[in-house]
N, C-alpha and C positions, 0 to 999 in steps of 0.2 A: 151233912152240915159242915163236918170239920174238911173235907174237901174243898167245898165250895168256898169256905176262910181262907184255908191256902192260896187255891187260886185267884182269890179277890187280892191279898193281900201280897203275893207274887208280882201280878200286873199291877199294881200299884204302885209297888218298887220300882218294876220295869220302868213305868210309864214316868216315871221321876228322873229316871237314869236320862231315856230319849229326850226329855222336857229340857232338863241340864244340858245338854251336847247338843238340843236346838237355837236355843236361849242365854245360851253361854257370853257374855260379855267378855270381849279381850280385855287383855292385862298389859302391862306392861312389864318387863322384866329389868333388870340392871345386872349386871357382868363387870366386875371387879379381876382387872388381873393385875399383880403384883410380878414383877420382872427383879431378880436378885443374882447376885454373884451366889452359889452356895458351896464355894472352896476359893483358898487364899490364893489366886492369882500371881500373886508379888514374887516369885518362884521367878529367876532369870529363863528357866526353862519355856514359860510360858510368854517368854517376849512376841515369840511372832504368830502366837495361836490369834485366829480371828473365831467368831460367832455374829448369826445372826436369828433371833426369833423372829420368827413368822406366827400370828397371833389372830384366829378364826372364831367368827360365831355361824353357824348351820343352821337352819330351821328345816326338820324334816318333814313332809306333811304326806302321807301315802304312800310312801318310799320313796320320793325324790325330794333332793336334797337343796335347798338354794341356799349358798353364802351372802352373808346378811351382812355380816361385817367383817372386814381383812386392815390389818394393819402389819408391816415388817419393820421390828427396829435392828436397826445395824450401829451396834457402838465401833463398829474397827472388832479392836483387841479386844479379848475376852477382861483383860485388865481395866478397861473401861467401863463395865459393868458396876455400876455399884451393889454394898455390901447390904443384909438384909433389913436396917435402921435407915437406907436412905434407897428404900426401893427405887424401881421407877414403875411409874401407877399410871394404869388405864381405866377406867368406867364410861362402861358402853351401855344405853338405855335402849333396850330391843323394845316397840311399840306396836299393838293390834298381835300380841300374842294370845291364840287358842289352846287352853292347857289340853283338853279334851282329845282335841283333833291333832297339835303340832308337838313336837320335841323339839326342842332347842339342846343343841351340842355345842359346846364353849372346851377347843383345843389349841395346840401351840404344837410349833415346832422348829426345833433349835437345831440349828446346823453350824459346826464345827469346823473349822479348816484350817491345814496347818501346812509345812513346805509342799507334801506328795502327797499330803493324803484329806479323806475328807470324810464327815461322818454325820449323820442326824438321825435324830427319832422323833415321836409322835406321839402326844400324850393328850388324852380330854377325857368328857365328861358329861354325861347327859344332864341336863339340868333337872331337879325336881322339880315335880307338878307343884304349883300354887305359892312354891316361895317366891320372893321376888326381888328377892340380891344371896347372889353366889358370887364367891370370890375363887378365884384361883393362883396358888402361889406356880411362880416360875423360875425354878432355878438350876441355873447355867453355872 
């Protein structure tokens, strides 16, 4: 008897889980990025430093990957940048998102260049299931 619970009560869950990830209504996501200087600039040194972020949303679904959303801001000079009271603000509303089935990755990446040389990295973040505003700060 206490077998036969288990497994009634097993497939039950299961059968909830499948039901869920058949029946699953998309969502809609929002992505908040915040773009800041996060060091003083005003340094003579930094007169002919340039930057530019490069600013991605991914939706990954089975292992492949589509860019959903791309924008690059180029201020010039890193001194162009403002401070982090007068960000500069992006919100991107990702739409027909499946939490179940898809990941949403929300990265940036900021490239640096100065007389001879040049530098960038790569930074993101898988979104959590079910929220549906994520913000990310970015600072250069």
């Amino acid at each position: 008897m206490l077998v036969v619970f288990l497994i009634s009560g097993a497939a039950t869950l299961y059968g909830k889980k499948i039901r869920q990830i058949i029946f699953e209504k998309p969502q809609n996501k929002t992505v908040r990025f915040l773009v800041f200087a996060g060091t003083d600039y005003s340094a003579p040194i930094y007169k002919k430093e340039k930057a530019t972020v490069s600013l991605t949303i991914s939706r990954l679904t089975n292992g492949k990957e589509e860019i959903v959303w791309q924008e690059v801001l180029d201020k010039g000079s890193v001194r162009n940048f403002p401070n982090y009271s007068n960000a500069m603000y992006r919100e991107v509303c990702v739409h027909n998102v499946f939490d179940n089935r898809e990941t949403l990755v929300a990265y940036y990446t900021v490239s640096y260049a100065s007389r001879k040389s040049q530098m960038s990295y790569v930074q993101g973040e898988a979104l959590p299931q079910g929220s549906a505003l994520d913000t990310l700060q970015v600072k250069i």
